[in-house]
C-alpha positions in Angstrom: -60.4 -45.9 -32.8 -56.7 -46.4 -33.4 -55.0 -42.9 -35.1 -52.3 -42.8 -37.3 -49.7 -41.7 -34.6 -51.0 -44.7 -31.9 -50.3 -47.1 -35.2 -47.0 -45.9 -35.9 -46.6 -45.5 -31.7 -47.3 -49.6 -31.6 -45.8 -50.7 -34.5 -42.2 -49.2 -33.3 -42.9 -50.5 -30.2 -43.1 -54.1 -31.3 -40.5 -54.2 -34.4 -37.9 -51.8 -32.5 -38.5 -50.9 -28.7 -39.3 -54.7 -27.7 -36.0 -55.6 -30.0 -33.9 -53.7 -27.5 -35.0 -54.8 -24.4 -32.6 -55.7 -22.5 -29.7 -54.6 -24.8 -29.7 -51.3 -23.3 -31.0 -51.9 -20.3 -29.6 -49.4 -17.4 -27.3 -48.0 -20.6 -28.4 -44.6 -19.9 -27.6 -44.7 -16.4 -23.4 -45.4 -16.8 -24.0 -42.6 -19.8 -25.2 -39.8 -17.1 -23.3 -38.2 -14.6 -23.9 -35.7 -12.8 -25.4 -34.4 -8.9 -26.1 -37.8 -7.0 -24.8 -39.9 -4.2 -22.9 -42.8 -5.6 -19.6 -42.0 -6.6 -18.0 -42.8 -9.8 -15.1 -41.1 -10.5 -12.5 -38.3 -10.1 -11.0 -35.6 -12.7 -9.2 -33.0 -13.0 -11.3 -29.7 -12.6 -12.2 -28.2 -15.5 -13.0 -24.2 -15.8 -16.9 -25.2 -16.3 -16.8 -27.2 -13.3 -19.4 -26.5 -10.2 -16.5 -25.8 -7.2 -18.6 -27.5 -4.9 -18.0 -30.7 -6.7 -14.1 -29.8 -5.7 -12.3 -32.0 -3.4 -10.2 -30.6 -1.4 -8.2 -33.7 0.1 -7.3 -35.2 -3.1 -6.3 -31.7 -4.2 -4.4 -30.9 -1.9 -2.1 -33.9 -2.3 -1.9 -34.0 -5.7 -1.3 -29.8 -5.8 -3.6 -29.8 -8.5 -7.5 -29.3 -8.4 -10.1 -32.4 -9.0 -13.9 -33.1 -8.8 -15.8 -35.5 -8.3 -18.0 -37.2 -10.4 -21.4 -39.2 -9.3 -23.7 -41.7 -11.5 -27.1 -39.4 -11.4 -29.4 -40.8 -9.0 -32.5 -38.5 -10.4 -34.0 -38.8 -13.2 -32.4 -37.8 -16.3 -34.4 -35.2 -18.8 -33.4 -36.0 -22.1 -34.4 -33.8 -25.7 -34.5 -34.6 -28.9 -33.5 -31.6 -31.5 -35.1 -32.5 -34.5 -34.2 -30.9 -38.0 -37.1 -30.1 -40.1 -35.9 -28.5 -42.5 -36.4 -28.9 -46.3 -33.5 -31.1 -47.0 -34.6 -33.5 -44.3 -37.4 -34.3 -46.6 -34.6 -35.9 -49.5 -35.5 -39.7 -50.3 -38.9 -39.4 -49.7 -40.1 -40.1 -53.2 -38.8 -43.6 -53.1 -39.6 -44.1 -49.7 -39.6 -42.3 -46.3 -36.6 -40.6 -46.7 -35.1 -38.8 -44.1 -38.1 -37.4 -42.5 -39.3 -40.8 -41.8 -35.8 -42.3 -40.5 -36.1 -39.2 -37.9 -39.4 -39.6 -36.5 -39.0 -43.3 -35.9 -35.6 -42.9 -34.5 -37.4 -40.2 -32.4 -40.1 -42.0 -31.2 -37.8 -44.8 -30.2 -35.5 -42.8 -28.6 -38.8 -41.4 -26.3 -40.2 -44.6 -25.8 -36.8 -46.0 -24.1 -36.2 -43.2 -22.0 -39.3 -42.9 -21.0 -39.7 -46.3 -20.5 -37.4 -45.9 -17.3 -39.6 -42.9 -15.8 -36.9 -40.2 -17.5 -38.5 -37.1 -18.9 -38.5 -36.4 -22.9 -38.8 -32.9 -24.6 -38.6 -32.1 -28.1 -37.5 -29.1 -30.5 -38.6 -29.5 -33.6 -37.1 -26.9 -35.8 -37.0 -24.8 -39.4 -36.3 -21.5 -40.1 -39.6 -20.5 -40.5 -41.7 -22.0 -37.8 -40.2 -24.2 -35.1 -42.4 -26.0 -32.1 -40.9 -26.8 -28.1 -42.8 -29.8 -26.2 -41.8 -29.3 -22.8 -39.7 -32.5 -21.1 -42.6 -35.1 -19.6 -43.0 -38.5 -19.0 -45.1 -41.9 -19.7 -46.3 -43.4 -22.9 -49.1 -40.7 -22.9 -46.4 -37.9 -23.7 -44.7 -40.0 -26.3 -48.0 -40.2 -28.1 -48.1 -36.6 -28.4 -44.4 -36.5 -29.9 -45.4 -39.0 -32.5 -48.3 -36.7 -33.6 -46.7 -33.5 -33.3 -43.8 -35.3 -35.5 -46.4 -36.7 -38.0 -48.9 -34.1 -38.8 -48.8 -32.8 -41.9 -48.0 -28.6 -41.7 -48.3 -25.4 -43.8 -46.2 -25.4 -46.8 -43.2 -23.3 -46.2 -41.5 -21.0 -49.3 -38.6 -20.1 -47.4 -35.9 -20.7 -49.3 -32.7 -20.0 -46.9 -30.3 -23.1 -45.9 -30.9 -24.3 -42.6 -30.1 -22.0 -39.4 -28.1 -24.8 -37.8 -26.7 -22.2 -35.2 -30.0 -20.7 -34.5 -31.3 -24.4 -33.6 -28.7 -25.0 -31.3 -29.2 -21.3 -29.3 -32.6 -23.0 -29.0 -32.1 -26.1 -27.5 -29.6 -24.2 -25.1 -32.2 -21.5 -24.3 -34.9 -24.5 -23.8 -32.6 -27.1 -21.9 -31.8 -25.4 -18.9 -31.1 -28.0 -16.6 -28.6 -30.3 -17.3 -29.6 -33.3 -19.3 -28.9 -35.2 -22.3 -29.3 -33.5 -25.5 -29.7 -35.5 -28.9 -28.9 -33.7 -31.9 -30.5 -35.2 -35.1 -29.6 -33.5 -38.3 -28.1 -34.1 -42.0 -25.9 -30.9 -40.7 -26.7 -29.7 -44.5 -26.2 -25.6 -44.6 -23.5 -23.1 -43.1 -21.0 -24.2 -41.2 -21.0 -21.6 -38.2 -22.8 -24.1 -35.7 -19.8 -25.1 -34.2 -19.4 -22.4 -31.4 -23.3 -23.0 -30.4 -22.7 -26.9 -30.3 -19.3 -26.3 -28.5 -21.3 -24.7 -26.0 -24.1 -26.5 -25.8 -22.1 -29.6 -25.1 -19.9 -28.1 -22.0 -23.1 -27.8 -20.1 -25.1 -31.4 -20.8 -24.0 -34.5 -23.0 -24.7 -33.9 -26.2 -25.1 -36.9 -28.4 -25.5 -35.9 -32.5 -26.9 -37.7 -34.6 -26.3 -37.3 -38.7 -29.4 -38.7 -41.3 -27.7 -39.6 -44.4 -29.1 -40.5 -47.6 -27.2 -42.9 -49.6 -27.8 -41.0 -53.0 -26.5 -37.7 -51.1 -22.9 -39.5 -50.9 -22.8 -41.4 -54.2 -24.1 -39.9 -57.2 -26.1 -43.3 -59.3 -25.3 -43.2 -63.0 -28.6 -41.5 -63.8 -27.3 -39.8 -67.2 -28.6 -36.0 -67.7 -30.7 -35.2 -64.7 -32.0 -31.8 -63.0 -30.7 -31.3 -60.4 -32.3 -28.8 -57.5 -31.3 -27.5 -53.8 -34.0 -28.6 -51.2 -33.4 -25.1 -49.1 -32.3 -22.7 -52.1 -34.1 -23.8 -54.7 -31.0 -23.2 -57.1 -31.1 -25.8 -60.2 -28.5 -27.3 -62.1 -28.7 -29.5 -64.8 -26.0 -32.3 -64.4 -24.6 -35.2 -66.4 -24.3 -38.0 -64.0 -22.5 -40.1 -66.3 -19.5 -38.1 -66.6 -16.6 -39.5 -65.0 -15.3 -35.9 -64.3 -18.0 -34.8 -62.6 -18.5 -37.7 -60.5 -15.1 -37.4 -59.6 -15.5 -33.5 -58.2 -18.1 -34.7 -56.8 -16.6 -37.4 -55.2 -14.5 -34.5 -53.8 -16.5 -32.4 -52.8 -18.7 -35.1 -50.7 -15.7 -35.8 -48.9 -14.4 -32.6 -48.0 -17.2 -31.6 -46.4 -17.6 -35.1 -44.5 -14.3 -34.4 -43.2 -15.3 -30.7 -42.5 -18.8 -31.8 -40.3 -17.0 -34.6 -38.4 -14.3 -32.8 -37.7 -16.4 -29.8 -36.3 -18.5 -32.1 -33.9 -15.3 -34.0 -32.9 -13.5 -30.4 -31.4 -17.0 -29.5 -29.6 -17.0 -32.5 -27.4 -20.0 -34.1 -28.8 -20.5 -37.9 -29.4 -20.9 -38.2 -33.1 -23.0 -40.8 -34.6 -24.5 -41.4 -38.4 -27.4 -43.0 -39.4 -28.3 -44.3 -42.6 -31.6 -44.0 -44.7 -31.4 -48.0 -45.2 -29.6 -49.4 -42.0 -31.5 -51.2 -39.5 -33.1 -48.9 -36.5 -31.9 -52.0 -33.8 -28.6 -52.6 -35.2 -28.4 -48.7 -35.2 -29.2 -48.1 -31.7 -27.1 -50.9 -30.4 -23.9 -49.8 -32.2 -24.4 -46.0 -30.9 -25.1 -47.6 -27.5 -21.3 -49.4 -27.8 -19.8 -46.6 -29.3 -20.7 -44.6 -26.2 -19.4 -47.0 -24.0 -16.0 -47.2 -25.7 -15.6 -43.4 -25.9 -16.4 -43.0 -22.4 -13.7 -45.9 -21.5 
């Protein structure tokens, strides 16, 4: 008998995963680099760097210290850091919402890499209650993602905003060995992650990805509606047909777009957004050639 995971499993195999074949093929290769035998490249050494990736001829000539780089020639271990938070659940009224848009984009994201014999774990994190999967392969292990991402789980009455920092602490505590690290959040809540993602990123390639609900950066003309927080449970009764308050609204949406961007762009992550109502392919294939252009 077919479960509701297996369904949801197939069904992003055929309308997504099959989609991309061959789009990204061998992408994640040219993304990796790390300990391997096929050079790719030299840089200037860096204070993070492992010294016995030093060398010493170039060095030497150039009076300056520089390490090599190699394409990985292992397998690369991969995790997906998945917000769960209460404000990932905004949209899902009129339709999955954000929830939904993360646990396909999940699932795909495990079912390509995986695809290639890499190893997937999972973090799936709130500040209550948060679950590891520990990094496996095959289509067996993505299975268990999709139900672990899926099942339905205690109702939660915490009503702090989202631990981003803690989250990140996590993932570094969990990912020891180097790897590639995706970050998917709406980044809603304090903004004191930046340190922890700064970190996190001088160690493995960190790749984040921000869930956005169209409502969350456009107000519709809805006249008097209420109004409440997701994570605090504060409520405010606003007049969505004032042209003031759209306007300092307006404002306020975009200072803290600018704030969030600019905070992933200084810790060294790749920085990607992802709409409620975009296409998953299109999606994956634009972050695909964004990361190609960012590494050229």
């Amino acid at each position: 008998m077919t479960t509701p995971p297996d369904r949801l499993l197939r069904r992003l195999e055929w309308q997504v995963v099959r989609r991309l074949d061959g789009r990204l093929q061998g992408a994640y290769r040219t993304v990796f680099r790390g300990t391997g035998i096929d050079f790719a490249d030299l840089r200037a050494y860096t204070a993070e760097d492992d010294v016995r990736h030093i060398d010493w001829n170039v060095t030497a000539r150039l009076d300056e210290p520089y390490v090599r780089q190699y394409t990985e020639d292992r397998e690369v271990t991969s995790w997906l850091v998945l917000d769960r938070s209460a404000s990932m659940r905004f949209g899902a009224a009129t339709g999955d919402g954000k929830a939904g848009v993360v646990t396909d984009l999940a699932v795909c994201l495990a079912r390509l890499f995986t695809q290639g014999g890499n190893r997937v774990g999972a973090i799936l994190y709130d500040n209550q209650v948060h679950r590891v999967i520990p990094a496996r392969s095959g289509r067996t292990h993505v299975l268990h993602i999709t139900h672990e991402l899926t099942k339905d789980g205690p109702a939660r009455d915490d009503r702090r905003p989202t631990d981003l920092a803690a989250m990140l602490h996590l993932a570094a505590a969990t990912a020891r060995r180097r790897g590639l690290v995706f970050v998917i959040s709406d980044f809603i809540g304090d903004l004191d992650w930046e340190p922890a993602l700064t970190r996190l990123a001088l160690r493995h390639e960190v790749v984040v990805i921000r869930i956005v609900d169209p409502a969350e950066l456009e107000l519709p003309d809805l006249g008097l509606v209420l109004v409440e927080d997701a994570e605090t449970g504060e409520q405010l009764l606003a007049d969505t047909s004032d042209p003031l308050f759209r306007r300092r609204l307006r404002a306020e949406v975009d200072a803290r777009e600018f704030a969030v961007t600019g905070a992933i762009r200084r810790s060294g992550a790749a920085a990607h957004r992802l709409g409620t109502d975009q296409d998953l392919v299109a999606a994956l294939v634009e972050m695909a050639q964004q990361s190609k252009r960012r590494r050229a």
